[in-house]
N, CA, C and O atoms as a GROMACS GRO file, in nm:
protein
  460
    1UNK      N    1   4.291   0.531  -2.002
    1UNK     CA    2   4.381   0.620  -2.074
    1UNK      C    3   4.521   0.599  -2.021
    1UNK      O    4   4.526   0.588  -1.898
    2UNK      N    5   4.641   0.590  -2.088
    2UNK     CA    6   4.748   0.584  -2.082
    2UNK      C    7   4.843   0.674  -2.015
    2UNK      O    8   4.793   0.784  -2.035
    3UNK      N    9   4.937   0.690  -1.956
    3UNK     CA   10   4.997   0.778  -1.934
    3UNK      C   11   5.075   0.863  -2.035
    3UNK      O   12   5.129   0.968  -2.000
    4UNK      N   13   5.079   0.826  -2.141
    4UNK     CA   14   5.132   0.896  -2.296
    4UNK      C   15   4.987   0.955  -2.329
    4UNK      O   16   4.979   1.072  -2.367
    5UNK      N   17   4.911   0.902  -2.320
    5UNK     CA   18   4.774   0.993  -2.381
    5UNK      C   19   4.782   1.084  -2.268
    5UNK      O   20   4.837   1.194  -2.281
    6UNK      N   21   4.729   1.042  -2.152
    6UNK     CA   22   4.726   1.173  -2.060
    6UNK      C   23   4.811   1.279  -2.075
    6UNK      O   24   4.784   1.390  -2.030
    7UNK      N   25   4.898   1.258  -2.126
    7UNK     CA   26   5.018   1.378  -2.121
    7UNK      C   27   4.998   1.418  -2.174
    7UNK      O   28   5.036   1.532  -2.147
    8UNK      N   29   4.916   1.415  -2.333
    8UNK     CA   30   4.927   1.421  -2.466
    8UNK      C   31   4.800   1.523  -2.450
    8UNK      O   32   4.805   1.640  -2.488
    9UNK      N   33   4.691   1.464  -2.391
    9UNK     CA   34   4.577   1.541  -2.363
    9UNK      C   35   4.562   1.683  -2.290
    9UNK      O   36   4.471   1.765  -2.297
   10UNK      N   37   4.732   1.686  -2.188
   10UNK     CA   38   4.720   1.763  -2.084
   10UNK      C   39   4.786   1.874  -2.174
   10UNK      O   40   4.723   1.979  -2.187
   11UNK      N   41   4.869   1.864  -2.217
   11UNK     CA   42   4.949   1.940  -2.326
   11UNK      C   43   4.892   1.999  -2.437
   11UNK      O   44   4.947   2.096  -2.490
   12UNK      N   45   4.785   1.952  -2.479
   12UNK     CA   46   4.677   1.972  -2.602
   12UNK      C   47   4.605   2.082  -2.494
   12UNK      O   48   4.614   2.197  -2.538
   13UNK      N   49   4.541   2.076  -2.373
   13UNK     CA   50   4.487   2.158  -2.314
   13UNK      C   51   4.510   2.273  -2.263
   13UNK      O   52   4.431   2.364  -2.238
   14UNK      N   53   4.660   2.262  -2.244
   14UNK     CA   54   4.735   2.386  -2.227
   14UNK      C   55   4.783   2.436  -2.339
   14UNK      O   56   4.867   2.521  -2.308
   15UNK      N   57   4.773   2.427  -2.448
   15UNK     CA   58   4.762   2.494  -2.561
   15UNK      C   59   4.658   2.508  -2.592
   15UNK      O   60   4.664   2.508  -2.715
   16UNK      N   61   4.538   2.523  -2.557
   16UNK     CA   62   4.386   2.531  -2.592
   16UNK      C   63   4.332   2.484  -2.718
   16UNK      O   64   4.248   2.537  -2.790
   17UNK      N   65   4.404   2.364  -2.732
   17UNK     CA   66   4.305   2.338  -2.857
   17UNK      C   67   4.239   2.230  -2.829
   17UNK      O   68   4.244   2.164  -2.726
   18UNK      N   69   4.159   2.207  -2.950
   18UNK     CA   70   4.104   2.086  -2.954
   18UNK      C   71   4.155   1.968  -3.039
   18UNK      O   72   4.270   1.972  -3.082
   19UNK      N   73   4.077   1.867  -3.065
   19UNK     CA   74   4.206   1.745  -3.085
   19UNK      C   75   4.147   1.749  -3.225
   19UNK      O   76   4.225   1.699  -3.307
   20UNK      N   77   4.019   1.800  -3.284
   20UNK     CA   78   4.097   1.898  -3.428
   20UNK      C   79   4.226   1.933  -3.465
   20UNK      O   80   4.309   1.871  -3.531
   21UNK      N   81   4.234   2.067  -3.399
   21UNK     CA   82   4.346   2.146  -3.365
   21UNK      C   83   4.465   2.062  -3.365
   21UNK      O   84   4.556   2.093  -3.442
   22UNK      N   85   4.475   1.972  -3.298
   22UNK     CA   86   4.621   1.928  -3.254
   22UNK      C   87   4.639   1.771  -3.395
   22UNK      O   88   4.751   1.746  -3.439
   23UNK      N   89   4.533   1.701  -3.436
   23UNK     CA   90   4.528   1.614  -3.548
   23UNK      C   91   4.531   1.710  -3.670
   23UNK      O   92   4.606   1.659  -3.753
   24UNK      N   93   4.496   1.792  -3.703
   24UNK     CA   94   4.496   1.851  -3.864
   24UNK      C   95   4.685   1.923  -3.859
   24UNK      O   96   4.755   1.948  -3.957
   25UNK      N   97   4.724   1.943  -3.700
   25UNK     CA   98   4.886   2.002  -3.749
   25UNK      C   99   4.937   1.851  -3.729
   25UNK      O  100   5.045   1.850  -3.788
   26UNK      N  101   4.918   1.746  -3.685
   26UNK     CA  102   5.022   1.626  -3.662
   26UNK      C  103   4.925   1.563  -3.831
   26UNK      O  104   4.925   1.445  -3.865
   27UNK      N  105   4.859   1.666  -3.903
   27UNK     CA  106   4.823   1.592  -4.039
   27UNK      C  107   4.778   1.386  -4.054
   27UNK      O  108   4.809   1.293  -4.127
   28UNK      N  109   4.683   1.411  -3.922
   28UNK     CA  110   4.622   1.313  -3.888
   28UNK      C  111   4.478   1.318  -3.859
   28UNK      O  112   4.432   1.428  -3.827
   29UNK      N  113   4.379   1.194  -3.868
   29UNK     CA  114   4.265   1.214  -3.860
   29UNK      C  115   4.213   1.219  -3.696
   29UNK      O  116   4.276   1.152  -3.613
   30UNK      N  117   4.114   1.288  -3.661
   30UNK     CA  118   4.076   1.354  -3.564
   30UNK      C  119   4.071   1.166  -3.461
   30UNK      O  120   4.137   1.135  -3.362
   31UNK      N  121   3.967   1.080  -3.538
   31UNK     CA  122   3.970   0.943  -3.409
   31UNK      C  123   4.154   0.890  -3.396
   31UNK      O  124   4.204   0.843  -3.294
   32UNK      N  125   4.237   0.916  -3.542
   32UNK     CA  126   4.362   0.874  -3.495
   32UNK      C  127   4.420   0.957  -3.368
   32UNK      O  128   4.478   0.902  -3.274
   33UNK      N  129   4.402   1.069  -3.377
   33UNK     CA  130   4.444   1.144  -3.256
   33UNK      C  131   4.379   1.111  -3.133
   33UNK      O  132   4.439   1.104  -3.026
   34UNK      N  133   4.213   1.082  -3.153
   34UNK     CA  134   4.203   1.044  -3.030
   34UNK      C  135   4.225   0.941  -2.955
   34UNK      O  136   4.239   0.941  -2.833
   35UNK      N  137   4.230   0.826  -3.049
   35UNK     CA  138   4.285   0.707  -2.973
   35UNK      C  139   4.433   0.737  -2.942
   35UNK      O  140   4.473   0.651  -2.864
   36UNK      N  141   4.503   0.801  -2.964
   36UNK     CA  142   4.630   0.793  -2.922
   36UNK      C  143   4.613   0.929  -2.751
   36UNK      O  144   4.705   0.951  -2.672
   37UNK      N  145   4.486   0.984  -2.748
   37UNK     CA  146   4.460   1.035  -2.609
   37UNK      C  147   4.448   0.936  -2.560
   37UNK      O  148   4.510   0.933  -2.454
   38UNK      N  149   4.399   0.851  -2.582
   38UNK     CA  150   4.253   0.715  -2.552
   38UNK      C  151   4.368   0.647  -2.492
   38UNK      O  152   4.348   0.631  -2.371
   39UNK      N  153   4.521   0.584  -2.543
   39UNK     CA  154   4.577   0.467  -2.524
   39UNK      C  155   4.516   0.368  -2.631
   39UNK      O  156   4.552   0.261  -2.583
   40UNK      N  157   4.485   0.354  -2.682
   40UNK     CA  158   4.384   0.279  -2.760
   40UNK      C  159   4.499   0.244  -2.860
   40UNK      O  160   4.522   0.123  -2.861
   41UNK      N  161   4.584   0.321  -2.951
   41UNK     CA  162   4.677   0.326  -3.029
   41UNK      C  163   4.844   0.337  -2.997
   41UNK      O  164   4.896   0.438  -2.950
   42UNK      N  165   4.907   0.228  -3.028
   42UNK     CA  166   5.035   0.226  -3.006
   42UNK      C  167   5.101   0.315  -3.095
   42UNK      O  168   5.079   0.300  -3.215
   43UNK      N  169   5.204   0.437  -3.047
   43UNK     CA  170   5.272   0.508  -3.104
   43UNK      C  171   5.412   0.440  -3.141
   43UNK      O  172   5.476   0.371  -3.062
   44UNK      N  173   5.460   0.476  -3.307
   44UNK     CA  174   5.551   0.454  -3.287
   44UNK      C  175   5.680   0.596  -3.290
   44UNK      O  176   5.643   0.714  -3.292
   45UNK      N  177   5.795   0.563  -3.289
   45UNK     CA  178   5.883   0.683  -3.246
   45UNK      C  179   5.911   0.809  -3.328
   45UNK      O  180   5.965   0.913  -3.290
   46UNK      N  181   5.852   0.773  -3.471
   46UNK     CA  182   5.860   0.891  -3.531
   46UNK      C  183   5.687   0.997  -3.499
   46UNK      O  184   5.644   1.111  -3.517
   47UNK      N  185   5.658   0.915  -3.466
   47UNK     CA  186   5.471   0.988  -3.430
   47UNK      C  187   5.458   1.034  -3.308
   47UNK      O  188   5.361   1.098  -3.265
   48UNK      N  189   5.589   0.990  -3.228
   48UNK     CA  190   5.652   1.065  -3.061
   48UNK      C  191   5.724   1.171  -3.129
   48UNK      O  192   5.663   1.277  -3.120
   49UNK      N  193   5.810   1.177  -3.179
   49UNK     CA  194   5.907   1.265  -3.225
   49UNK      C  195   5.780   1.404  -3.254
   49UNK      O  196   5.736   1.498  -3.187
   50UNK      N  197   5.764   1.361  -3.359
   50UNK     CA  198   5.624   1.511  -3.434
   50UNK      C  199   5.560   1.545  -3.311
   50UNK      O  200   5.577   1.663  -3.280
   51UNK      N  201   5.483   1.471  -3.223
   51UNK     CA  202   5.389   1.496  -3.120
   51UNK      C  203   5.435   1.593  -3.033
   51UNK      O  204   5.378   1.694  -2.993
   52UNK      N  205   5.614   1.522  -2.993
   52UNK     CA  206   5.678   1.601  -2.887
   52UNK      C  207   5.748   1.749  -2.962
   52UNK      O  208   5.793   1.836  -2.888
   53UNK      N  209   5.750   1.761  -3.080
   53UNK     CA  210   5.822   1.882  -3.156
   53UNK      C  211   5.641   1.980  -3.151
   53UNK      O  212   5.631   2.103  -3.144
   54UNK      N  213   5.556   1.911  -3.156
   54UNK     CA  214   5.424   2.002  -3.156
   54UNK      C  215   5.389   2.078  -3.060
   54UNK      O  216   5.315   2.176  -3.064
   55UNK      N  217   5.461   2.018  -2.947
   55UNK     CA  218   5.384   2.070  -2.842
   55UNK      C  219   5.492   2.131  -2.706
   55UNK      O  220   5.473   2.151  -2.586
   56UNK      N  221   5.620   2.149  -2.807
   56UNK     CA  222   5.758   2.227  -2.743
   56UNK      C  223   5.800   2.136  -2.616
   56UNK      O  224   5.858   2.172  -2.513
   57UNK      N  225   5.757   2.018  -2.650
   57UNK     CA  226   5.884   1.918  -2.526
   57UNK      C  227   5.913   1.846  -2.564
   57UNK      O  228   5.858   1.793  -2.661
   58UNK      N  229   6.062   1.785  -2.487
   58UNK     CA  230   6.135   1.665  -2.582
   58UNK      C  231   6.053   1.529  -2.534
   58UNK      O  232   5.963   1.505  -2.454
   59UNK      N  233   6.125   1.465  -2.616
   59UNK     CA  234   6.087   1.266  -2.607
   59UNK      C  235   6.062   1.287  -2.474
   59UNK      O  236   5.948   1.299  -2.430
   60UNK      N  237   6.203   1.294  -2.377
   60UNK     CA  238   6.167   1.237  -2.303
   60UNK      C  239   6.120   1.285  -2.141
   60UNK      O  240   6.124   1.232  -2.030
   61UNK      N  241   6.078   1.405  -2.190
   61UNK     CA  242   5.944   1.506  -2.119
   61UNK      C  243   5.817   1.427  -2.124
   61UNK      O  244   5.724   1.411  -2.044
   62UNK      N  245   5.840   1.387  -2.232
   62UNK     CA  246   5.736   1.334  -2.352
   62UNK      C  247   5.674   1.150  -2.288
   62UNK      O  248   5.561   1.107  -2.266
   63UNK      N  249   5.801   1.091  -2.277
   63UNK     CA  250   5.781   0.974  -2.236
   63UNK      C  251   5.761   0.952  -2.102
   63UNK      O  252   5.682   0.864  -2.067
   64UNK      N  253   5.857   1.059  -1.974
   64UNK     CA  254   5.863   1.037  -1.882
   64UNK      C  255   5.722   1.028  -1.785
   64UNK      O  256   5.616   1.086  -1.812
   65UNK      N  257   5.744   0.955  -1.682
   65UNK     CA  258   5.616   0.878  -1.570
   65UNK      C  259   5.641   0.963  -1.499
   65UNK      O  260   5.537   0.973  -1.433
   66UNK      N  261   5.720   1.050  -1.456
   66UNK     CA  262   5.766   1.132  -1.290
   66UNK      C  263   5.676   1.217  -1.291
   66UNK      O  264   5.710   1.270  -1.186
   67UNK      N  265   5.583   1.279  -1.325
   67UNK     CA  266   5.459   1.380  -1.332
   67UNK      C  267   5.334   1.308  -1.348
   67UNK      O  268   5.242   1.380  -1.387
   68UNK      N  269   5.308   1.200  -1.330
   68UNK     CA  270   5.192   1.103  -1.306
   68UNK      C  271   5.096   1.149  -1.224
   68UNK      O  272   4.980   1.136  -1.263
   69UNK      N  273   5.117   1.204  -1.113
   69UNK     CA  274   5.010   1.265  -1.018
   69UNK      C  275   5.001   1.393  -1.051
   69UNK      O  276   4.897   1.453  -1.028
   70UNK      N  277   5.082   1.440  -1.097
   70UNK     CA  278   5.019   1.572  -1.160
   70UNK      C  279   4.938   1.568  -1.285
   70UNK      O  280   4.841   1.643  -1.294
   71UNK      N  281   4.961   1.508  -1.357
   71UNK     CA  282   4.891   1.477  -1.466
   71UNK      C  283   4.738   1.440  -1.435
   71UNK      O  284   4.645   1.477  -1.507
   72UNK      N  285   4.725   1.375  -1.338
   72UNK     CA  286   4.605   1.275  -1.291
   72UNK      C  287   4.532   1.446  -1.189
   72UNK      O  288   4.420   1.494  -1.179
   73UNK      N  289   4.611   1.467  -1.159
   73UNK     CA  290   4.524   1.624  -1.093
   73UNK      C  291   4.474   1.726  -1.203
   73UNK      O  292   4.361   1.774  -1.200
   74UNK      N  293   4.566   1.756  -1.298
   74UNK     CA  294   4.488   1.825  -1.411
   74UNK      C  295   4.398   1.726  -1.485
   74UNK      O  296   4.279   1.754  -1.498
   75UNK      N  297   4.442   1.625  -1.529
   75UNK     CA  298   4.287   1.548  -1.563
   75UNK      C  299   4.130   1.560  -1.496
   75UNK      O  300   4.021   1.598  -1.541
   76UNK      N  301   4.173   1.513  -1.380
   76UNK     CA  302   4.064   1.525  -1.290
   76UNK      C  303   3.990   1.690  -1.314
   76UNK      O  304   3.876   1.705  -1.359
   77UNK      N  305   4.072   1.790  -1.278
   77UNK     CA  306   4.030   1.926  -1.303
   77UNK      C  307   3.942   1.927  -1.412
   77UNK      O  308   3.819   1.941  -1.414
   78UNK      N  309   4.029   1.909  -1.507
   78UNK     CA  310   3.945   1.914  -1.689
   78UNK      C  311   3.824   1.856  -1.635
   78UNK      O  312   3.725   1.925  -1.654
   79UNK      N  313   3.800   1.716  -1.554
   79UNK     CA  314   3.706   1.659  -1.584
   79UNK      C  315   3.589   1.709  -1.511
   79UNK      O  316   3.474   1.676  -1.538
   80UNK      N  317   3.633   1.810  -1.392
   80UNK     CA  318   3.526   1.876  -1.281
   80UNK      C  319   3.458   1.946  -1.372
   80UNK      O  320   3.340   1.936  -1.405
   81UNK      N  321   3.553   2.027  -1.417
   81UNK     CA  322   3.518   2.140  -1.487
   81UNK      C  323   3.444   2.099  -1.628
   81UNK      O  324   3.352   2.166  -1.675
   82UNK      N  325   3.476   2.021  -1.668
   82UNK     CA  326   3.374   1.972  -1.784
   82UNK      C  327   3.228   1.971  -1.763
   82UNK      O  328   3.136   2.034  -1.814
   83UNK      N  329   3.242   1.845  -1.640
   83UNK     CA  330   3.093   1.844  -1.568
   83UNK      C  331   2.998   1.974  -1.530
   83UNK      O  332   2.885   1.993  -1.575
   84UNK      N  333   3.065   2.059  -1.438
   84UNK     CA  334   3.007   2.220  -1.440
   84UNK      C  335   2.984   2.231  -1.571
   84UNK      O  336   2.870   2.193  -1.592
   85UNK      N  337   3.028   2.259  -1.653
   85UNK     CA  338   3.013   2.331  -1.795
   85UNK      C  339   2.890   2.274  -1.872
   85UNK      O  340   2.801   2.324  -1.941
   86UNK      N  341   2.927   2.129  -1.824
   86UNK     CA  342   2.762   2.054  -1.841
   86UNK      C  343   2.606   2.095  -1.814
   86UNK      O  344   2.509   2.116  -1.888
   87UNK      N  345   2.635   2.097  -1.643
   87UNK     CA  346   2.537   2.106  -1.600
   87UNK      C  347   2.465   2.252  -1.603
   87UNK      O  348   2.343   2.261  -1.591
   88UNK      N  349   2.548   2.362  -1.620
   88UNK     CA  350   2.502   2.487  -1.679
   88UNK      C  351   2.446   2.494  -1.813
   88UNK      O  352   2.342   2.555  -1.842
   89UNK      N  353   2.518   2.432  -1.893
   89UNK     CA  354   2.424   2.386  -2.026
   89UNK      C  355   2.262   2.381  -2.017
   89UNK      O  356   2.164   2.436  -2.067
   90UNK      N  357   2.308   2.235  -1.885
   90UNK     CA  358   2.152   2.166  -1.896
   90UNK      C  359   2.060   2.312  -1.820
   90UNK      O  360   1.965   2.357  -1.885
   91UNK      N  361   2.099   2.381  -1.674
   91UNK     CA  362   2.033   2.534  -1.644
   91UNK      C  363   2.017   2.608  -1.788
   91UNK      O  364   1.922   2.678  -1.824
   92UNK      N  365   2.107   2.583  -1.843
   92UNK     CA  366   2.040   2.700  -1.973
   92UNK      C  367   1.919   2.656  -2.050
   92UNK      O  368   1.848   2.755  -2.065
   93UNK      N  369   1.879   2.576  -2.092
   93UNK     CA  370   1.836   2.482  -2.166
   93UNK      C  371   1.672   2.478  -2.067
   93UNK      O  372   1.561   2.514  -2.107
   94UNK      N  373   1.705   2.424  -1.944
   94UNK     CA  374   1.576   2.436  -1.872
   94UNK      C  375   1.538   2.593  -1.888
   94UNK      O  376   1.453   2.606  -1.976
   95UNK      N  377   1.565   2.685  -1.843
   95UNK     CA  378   1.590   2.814  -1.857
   95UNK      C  379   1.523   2.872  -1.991
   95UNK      O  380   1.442   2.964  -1.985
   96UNK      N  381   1.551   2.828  -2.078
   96UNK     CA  382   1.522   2.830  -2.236
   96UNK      C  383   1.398   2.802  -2.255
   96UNK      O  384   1.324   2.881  -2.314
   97UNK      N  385   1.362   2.701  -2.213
   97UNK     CA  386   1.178   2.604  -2.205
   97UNK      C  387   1.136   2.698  -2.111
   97UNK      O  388   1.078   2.791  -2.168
   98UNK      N  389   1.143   2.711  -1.983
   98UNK     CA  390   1.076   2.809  -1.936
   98UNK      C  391   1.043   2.957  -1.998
   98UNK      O  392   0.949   3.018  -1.947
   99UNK      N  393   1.107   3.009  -2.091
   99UNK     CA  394   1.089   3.168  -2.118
   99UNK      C  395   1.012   3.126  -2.265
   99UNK      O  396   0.949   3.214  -2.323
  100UNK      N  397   1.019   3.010  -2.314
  100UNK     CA  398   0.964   2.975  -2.428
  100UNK      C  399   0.805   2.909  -2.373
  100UNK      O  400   0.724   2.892  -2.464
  101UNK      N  401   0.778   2.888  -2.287
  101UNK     CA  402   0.677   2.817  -2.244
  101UNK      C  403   0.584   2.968  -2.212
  101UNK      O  404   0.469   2.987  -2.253
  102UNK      N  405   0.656   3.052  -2.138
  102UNK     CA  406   0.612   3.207  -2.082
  102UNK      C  407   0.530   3.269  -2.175
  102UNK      O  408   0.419   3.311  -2.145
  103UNK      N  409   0.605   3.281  -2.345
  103UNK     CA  410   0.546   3.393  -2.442
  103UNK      C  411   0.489   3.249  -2.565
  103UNK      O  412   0.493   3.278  -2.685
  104UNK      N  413   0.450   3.139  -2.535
  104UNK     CA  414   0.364   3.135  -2.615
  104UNK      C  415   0.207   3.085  -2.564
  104UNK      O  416   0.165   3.059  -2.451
  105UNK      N  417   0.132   3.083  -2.716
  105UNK     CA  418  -0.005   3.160  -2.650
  105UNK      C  419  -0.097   3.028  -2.612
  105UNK      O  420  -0.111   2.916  -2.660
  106UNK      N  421  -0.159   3.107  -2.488
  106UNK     CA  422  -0.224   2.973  -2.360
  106UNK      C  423  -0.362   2.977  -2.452
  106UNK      O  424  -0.404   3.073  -2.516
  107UNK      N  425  -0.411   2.865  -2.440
  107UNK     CA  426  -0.489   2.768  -2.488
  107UNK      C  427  -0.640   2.831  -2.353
  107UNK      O  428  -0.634   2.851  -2.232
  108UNK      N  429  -0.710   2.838  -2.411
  108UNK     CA  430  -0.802   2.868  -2.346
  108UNK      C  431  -0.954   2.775  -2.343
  108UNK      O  432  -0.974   2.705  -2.442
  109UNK      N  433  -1.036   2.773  -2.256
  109UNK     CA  434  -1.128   2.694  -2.244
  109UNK      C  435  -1.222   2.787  -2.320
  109UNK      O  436  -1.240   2.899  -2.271
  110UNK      N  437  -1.288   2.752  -2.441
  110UNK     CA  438  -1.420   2.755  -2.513
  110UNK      C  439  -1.515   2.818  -2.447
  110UNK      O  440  -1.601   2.864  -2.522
  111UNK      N  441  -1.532   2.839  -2.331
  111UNK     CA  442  -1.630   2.888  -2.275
  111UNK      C  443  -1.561   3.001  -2.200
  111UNK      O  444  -1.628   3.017  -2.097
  112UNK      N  445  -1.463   3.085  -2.201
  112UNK     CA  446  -1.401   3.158  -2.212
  112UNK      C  447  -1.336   3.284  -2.303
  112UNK      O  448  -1.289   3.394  -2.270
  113UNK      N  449  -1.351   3.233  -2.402
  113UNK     CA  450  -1.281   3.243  -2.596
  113UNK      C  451  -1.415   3.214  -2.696
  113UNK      O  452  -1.422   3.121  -2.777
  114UNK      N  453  -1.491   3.290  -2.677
  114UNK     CA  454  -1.576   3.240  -2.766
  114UNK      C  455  -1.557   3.248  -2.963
  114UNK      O  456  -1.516   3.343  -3.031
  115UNK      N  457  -1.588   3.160  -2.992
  115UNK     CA  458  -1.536   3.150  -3.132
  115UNK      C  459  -1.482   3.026  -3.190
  115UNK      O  460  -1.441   3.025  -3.306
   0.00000   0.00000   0.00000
């Protein structure tokens, strides 16, 4: 990922949206937005201009490298925290099979259950 995507991503996050959210107002499709998180897609200056008017900073807030390690610390964060958010999923989910495994009905040996 780029340092224009990262920024782009970090800024999208502190506005809480998602890259829905931030592609349907830059009236773009959701993978165009993401490759331009991605680096994947070269911007050109009018698609900086909209991006940086979207998200209340100029160009060259917008363009600038001098917040690189900060950027790379909230990334990282997003990405801890993603993982947690994960792995509670997966506790819920185990969690889920267990209480579903609890109330349904046990199978009994024939010579027990007659019928």
């Amino acid at each position: 990922m780029g340092t224009l995507g990262k920024k782009i991503r970090l800024l999208r996050h502190q506005k809480g949206w998602s890259q829905k959210d931030a592609a349907t107002q830059l009236d773009i499709s959701i993978p165009a937005f993401s490759k331009i998180e991605a680096g994947i897609t070269d911007i050109n200056l009018s698609r900086i201009i909209q991006i940086s008017k979207l998200f209340n900073v100029s160009v060259l807030q917008l363009l600038s490298s001098s917040d690189t390690e900060e950027i790379k610390d909230y990334v990282n964060e997003i990405d801890a925290i993603k993982q947690k958010l994960q792995e509670r999923d997966d506790e819920i989910i185990e969690l889920q099979k267990k209480v579903i495994d609890l109330y349904e009905p046990r199978v009994c040996c024939s010579f027990l259950c007659p019928g």
